[in-house]
C-alpha positions, 0 to 999 in steps of 0.5 A, a space after each residue: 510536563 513531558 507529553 506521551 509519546 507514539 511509536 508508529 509503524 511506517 512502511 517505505 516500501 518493504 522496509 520498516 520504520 519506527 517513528 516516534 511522533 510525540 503524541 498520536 496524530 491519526 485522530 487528528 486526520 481521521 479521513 487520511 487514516 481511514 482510507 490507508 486502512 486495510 480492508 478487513 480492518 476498515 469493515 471490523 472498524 465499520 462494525 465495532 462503530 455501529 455497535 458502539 453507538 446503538 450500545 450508547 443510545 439502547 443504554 440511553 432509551 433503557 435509562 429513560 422509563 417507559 420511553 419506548 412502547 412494547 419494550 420489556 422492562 430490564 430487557 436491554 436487548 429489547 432496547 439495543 434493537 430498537 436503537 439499531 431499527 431507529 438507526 437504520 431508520 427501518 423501524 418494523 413497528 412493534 416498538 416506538 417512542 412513547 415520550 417526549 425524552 424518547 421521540 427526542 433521543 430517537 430524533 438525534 439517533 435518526 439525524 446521526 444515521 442519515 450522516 452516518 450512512 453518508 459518510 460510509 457510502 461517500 467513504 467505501 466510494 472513494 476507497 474502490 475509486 481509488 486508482 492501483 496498479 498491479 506491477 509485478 517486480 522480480 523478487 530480486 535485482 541482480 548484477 551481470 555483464 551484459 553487451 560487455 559491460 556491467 549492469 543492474 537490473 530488474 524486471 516488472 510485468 504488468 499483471 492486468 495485461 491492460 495498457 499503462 501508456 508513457 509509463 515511467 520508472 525510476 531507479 534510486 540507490 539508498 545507502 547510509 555515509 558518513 560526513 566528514 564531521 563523522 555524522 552517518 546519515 542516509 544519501 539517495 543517489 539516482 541510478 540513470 536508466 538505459 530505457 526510462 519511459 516506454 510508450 506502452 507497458 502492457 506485459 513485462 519491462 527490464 530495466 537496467 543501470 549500466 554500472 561504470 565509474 559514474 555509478 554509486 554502485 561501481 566496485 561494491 560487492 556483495 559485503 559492502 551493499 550488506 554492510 552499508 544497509 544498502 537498498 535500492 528503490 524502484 517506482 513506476 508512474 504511467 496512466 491507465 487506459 482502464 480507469 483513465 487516471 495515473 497509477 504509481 507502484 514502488 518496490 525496495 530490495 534489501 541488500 540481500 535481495 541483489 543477486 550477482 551474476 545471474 541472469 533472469 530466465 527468459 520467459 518470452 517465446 516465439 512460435 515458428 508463426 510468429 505467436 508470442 508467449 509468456 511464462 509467467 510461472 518462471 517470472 522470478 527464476 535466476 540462473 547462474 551467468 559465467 563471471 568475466 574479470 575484464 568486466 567484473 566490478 569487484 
């Protein structure tokens, strides 16, 4: 018999992947799923199972007769609340358990509250300890002489303006080849960065692969990177001096996200008295940059 199979969405970076795992799996590792929960879902998944399990017991307290005092008869609601009170372990009083089935059902509801207010507070815990990063990336790499050679480059800035010190990065070209028995399959080459640690990332970070003959990227234009589904993957590590643990941010660009022969705009400033200033606004800008044959890749 052939087991029901799981289409999964998985992000690897910007792109997305369909993957077919057979039957689903995120129940077998509920902790992992619910940390890589959003916000907004961890919260409404937070509040679907609290109503969940004082709709189950209310409906057991209302099946048992006469097992909760000062309760109306054929008043759910009365029972549902009382179930939240002896949940919450408040208990305002007006309400109680009036028989051994009722002190026994409200004894089990009491035992599942106390674990459950553990596991809800050691998870929102883990989730606001977890160390991020704020790494802004350009919205596009680009492609442009420089220093009379070719290079690849984008740019990143560190948006908390704190210190990410002996921060690394890694450059990483993704491109779909065929073999020479005619099968296709995806080949991830490195791309050797000029500059690939800095001491102190604190505000903006260019980094650049100098494109020759030993670069995957020599002699593809703008076609061959669309038609080769090609992407290029970017990822940062360095250790935070706020939180005093190692933070990791990574970004992709498509294709369609290299710009060739351009140059980003300068955002840094420097005052007649020596002050430093940063543009962040024109972060992403691109402006045009002569094309020089003797140099081109194409």
């Amino acid at each position: 018999m052939t087991k029901p199979s799981t289409v999964r969405t998985v992000h690897v970076g910007e792109t997305k992947v369909l993957t077919n795992q057979g039957r689903h799996r995120g129940l077998s590792d509920p902790y992992h799923m619910v940390l890589n929960l959003s916000w907004p879902r961890f919260f409404a998944g937070l509040v679907m199972v609290f109503l969940l399990v004082n709709l189950l017991f209310g409906a057991a307290y209302w099946l048992l007769p006469a097992s909760v005092s000062n309760a109306r008869e054929n008043h759910f609601l009365d029972y549902f609340f009382f179930s939240i009170e002896t949940l919450a372990t408040v208990g305002y009083g007006n309400m109680s358990p009036a028989s051994l089935m009722g002190h026994t059902v409200a004894s089990i509801e009491i035992l599942l509250g106390m674990v459950g207010v553990a596991i809800t507070t050691g998870l929102v815990f883990v989730r606001f300890s977890k160390p991020t990063a704020r790494i802004l990336f350009s919205d596009n790499a680009i492609i442009r002489d420089f220093d009379g050679a070719r290079y690849l480059m984008l740019r990143m800035a560190n948006e908390r303006y704190n210190r990410i010190v002996e921060a690394s990065a890694t450059l990483s070209f993704i491109k779909l080849e065929p073999s020479r028995q005619g099968e296709t399959f995806v080949r991830i080459h490195d791309l050797p960065l000029a500059r690939q640690r800095t001491p102190v990332f604190a505000l903006t970070w260019t980094l650049m692969h100098l494109i020759d003959e030993r670069s995957p990227l020599f002699g593809m234009t703008k076609e061959q990177l669309t038609s080769a589904h090609c992407r290029i993957l970017v990822s940062v590590t360095g250790h935070d001096e706020t939180v005093a643990a190692s933070v990791y941010s990574e970004k992709s660009y498509e294709a369609q996200k290299v710009a060739f022969n351009c140059r980003f705009v300068d955002i840094l400033e420097v005052s007649s008295d020596g002050d430093r200033t940063v543009d962040m606004t024109r972060f992403h800008d691109l402006e045009a940059q002569p094309v020089h044959p003797e140099s081109a890749i194409t």
